[in-house]
C-alpha positions in Angstrom: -3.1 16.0 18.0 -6.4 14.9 16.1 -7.0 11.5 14.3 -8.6 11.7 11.3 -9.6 8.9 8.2 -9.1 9.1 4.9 -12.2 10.2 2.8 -11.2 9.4 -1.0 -10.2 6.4 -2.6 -6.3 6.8 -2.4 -4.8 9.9 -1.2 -1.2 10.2 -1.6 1.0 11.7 1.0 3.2 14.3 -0.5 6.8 15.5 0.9 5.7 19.1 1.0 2.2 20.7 0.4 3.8 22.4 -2.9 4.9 19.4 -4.1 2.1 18.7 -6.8 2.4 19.8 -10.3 -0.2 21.1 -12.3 -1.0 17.6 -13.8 -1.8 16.8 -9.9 -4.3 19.0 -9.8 -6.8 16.2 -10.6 -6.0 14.1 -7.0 -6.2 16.6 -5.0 -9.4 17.4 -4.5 -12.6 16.0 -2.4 -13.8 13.8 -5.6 -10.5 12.6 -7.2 -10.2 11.7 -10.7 -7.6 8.9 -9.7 -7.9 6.5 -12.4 -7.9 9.3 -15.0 -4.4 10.8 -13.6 -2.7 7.9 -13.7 -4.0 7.2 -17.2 -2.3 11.1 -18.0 0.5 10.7 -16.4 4.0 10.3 -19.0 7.0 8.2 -18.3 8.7 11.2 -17.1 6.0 12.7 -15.1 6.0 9.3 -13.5 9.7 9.4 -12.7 9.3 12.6 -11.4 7.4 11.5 -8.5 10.7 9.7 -7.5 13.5 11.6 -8.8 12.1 15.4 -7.8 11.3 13.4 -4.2 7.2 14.9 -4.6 5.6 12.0 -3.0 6.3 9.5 0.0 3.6 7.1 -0.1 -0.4 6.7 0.0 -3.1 5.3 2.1 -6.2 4.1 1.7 -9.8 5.2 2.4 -10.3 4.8 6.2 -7.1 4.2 7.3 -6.4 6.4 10.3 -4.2 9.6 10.0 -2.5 11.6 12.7 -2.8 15.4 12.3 0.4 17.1 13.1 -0.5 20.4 11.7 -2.3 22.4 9.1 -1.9 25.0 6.7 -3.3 26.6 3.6 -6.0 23.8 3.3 -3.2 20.8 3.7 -2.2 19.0 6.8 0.5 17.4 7.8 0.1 14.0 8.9 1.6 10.3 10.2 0.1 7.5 8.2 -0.2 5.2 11.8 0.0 1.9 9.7 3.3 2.7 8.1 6.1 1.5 10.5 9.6 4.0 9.3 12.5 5.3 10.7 11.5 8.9 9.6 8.9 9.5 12.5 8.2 7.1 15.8 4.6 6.9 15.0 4.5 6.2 11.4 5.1 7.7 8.1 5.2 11.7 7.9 4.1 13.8 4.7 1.5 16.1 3.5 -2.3 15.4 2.3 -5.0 17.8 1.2 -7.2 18.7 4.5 -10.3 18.2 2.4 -9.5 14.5 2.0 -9.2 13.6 5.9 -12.8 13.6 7.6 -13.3 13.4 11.4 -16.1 10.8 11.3 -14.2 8.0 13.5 -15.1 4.4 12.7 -17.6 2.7 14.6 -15.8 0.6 17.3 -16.4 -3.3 18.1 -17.7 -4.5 14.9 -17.0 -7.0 12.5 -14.1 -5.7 9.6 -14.2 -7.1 6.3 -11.5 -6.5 3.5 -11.5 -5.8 -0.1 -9.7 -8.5 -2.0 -10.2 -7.5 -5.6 -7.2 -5.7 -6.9 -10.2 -2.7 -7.0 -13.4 -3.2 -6.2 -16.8 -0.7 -6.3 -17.7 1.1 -3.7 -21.8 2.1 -3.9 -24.0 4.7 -1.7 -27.0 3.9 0.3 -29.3 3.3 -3.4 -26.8 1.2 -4.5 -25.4 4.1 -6.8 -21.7 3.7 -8.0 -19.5 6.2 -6.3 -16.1 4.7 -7.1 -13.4 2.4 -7.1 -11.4 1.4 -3.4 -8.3 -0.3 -3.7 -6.9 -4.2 -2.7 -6.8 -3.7 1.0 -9.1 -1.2 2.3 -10.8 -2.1 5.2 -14.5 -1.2 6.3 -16.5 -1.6 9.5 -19.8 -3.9 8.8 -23.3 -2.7 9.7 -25.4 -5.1 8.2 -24.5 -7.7 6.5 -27.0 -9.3 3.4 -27.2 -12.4 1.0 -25.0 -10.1 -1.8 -24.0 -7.0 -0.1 -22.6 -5.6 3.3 -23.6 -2.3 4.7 -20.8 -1.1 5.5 -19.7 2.1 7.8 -17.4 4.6 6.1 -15.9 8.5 6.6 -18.4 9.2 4.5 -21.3 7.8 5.9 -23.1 4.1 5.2 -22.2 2.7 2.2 -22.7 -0.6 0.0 -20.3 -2.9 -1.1 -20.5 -6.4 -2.4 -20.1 -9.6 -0.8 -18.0 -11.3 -3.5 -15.6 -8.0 -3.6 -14.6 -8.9 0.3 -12.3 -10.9 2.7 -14.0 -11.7 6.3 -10.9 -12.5 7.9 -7.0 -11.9 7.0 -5.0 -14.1 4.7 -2.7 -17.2 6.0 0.6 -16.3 7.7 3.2 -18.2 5.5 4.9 -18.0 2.5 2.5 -19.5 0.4 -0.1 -17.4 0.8 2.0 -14.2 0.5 3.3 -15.3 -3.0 -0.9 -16.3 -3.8 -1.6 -12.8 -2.8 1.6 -10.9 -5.3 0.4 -12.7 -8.4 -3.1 -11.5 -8.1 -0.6 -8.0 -9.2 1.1 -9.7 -12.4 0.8 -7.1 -15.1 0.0 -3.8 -12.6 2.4 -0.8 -13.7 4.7 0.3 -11.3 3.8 3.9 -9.3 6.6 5.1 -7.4 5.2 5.8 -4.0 2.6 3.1 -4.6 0.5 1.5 -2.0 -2.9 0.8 -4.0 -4.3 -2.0 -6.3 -4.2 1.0 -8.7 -0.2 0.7 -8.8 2.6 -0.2 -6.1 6.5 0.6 -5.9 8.6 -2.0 -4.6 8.0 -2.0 -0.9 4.8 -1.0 -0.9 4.0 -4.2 -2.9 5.5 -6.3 -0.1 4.0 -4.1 2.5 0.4 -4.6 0.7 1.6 -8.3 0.8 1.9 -8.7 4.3 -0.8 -6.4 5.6 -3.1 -8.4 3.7 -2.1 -11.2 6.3 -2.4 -8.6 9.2 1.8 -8.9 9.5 3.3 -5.3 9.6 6.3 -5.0 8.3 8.3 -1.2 7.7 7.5 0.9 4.9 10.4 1.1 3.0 12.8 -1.3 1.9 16.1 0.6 3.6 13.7 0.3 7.5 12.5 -3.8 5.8 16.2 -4.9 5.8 17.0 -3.8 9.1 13.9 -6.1 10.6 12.5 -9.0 10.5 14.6 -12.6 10.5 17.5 -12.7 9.1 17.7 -15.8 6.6 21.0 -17.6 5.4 21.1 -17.7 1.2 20.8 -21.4 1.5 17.4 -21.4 3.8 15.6 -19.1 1.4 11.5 -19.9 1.5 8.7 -19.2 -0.5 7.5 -15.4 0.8 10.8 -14.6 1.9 12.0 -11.1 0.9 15.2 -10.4 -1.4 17.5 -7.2 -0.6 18.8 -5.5 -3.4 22.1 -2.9 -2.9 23.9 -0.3 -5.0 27.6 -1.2 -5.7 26.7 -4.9 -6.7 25.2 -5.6 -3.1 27.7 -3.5 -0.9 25.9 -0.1 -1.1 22.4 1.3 -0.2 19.5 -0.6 -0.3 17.3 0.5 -3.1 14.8 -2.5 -4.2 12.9 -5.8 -2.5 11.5 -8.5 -4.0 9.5 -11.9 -2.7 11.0 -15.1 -3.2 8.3 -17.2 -5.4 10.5 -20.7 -5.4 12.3 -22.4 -8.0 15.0 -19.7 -8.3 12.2 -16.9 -9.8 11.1 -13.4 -7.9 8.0 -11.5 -8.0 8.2 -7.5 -7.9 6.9 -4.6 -8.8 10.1 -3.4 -10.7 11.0 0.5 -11.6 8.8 3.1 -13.6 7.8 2.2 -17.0 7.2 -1.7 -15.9 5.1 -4.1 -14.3 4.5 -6.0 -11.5 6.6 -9.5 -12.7 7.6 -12.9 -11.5 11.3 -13.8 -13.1 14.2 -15.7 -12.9 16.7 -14.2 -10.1 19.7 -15.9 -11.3 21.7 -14.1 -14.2 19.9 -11.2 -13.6 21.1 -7.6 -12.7 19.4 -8.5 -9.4 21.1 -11.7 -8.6 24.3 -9.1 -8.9 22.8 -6.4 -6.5 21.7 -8.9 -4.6 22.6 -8.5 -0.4 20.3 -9.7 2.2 17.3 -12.1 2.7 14.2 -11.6 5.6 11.9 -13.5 6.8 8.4 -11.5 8.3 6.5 -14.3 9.0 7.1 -14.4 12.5 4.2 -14.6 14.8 5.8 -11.3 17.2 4.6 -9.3 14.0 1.3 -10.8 13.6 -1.3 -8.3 14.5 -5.5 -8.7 14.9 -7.4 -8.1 11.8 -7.1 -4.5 10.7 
């Protein structure tokens, strides 16, 4: 099995490699037109994506992919970062081969972060070539007064100082919550893992990567992990369980605890990324379980 980077901006990882519909024609090509397709995109073609099951999740340019197969220009592939109960190694789906290069990252250098919810992404003459998302991470090959060098799987690249993180966020609450409401007002994307749009565990995911804690991708795998926290020890950055059947079914939605009795979350199709009241809410109802992820066993090294 190859390893292999992602090459665009945000590629998404479809559940089979005729899932697309015509209106994903746009993203799936070498030079996506991202920002533009989600601009398109109805209410119902956006609830498609969940209730026809066409996507799984996304990743982010450079992170690493495992190839499993290929076929008719697509290849099947583990997202490594994406801890799930659906493969040992991480999460499985399908991406165009075209967006996967096999230029591997140089190895032993300093990583720097973006931190802007997007941020622009230049060649070697300092020409625009477009927009990464809140979390990609790039290898440093020279850094200047207002701009890094940076490596990518396209080849050097230019990005600027004030657009990056050096090192990863704090490891508490606090800072988790900081992080979320830098999203207030971000519409919802079911399968979301971008500053472009999140779904509801991917927000939290996004959350705690940026604090280089890894935590499952879905909320059904979140549940089962972590610390397990009693309703009356609830803490700022904890995550809120939310169950069919007023709490006793399936887990279907995960929110962060902000304080004060309020939530922050990136809700269902057609909304935003909010911070609310829990109590007296249809949440506080579904409400079922409470973790904890800021444990230092998850902690990992600067991604």
């Amino acid at each position: 099995m190859e390893e292999k980077r992602i090459a665009v901006p945000v590629a998404t990882l479809w559940t089979t490699f005729d899932s697309p519909r015509e209106i994903d024609s746009i993203i799936l090509g070498k030079e996506t037109m991202y920002e533009n397709w989600l601009s398109q995109l109805t209410y119902d073609e956006r609830l498609e994506l969940c209730s026809k099951n066409l996507v799984q999740s996304q990743a982010l340019f450079n992170d690493p992919v495992l190839i499993l197969e290929e076929t008719n220009g697509w290849s099947k592939v583990i997202l490594l970062d994406q801890p799930t109960v659906k493969a040992e190694a991480g999460y499985p789906g399908w991406i165009p081969s075209c967006q996967l290069s096999s230029v591997q990252s140089e190895v032993g250098t300093q990583k720097v972060r973006v931190k802007r919810n997007t941020a622009p992404l230049f060649n070697a003459n300092h020409e625009l070539l477009f927009q990464l998302s809140f979390g990609t991470t790039l290898v440093v090959k020279q850094a200047y007064e207002h701009f890094l060098h940076v490596d990518t799987p396209l080849g050097e690249a230019v990005i600027k100082q004030a657009d990056i993180e050096w090192k990863s966020r704090e490891k508490d609450g606090n800072q988790l919550v900081d992080s979320a409401r830098q999203f207030i007002g971000l519409p919802y994307l079911w399968g979301g893992m971008s500053g472009f749009g999140y779904d509801c565990s991917g927000f939290v995911y996004a959350m705690h990567k940026a604090s280089a804690i890894i935590i499952p991708r879905d909320a059904s795998n979140q549940v089962q992990t972590g610390i397990e926290i009693q309703d009356e020890d609830v803490a700022v950055g904890d995550l809120l369980y939310f169950a069919h059947d007023k709490g006793e079914g399936a887990v279907h939605h995960v929110a962060m605890y902000a304080g004060d009795g309020e939530m922050i979350h990136a809700p269902k199709t057609g909304k935003a990324v909010e911070q609310i009241s829990f109590h007296g809410t249809e949440y506080e109802q579904e409400y079922c379980a409470t973790r904890r992820f800021t444990s230092k066993a998850l902690w990992r090294d600067f991604l």
